[in-house]
C-alpha positions in Angstrom: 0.0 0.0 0.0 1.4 3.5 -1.0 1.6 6.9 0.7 -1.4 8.0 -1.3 -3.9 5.2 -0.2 -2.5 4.7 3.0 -3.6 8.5 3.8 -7.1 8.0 1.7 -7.6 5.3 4.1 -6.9 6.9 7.3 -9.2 9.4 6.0 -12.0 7.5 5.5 -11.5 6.0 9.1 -11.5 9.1 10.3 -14.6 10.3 8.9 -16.3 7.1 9.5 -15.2 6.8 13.0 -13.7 9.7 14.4 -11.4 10.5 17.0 -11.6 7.0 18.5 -9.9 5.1 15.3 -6.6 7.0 16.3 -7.0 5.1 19.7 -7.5 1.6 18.1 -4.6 2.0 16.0 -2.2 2.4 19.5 -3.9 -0.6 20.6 -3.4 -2.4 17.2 0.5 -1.2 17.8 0.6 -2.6 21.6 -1.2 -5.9 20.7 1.2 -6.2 17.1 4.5 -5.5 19.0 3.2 -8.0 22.5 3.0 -10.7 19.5 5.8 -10.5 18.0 4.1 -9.1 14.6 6.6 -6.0 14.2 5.6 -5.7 10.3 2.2 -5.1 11.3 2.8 -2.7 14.3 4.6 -0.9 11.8 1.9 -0.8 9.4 -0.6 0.5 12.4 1.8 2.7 13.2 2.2 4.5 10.0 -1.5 4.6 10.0 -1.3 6.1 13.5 0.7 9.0 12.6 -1.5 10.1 9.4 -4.7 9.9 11.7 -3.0 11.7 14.2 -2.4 14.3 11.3 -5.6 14.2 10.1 -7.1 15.4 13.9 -4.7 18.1 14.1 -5.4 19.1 10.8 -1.9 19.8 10.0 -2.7 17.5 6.8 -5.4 17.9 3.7 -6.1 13.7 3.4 -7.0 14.5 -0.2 -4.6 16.7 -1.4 -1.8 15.2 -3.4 1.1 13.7 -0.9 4.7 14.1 -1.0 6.7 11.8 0.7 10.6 13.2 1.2 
């Protein structure tokens, strides 16, 4: 999954969802990391970061992305 979807889908979360699919993401991390399933966790947290974006608004979800 690329930059692109990966913020279209945290965007969608976030509108289906709100505020509360930010915290299910840091227990998706917790759980991921207590198993063992690091490639996962670091999925989640990737997701993480974008929804946390996405609440502070410092991020349009649906303008085009630029990753550095």
């Amino acid at each position: 999954m690329g930059a692109q979807e990966t913020c279209r889908l945290a965007a969608e979360l976030h509108e289906e969802f709100g505020d509360v699919v930010a915290r299910v993401a840091e227990r998706a991390i917790a759980t991921f990391e207590a198993d063992g399933l690091i490639e996962r966790a670091v999925l989640w947290r990737a997701l993480h970061a974008i929804l946390c974006d996405i609440e502070a608004k410092r991020i349009d979800p649906y303008a085009p992305i630029r990753v550095h």
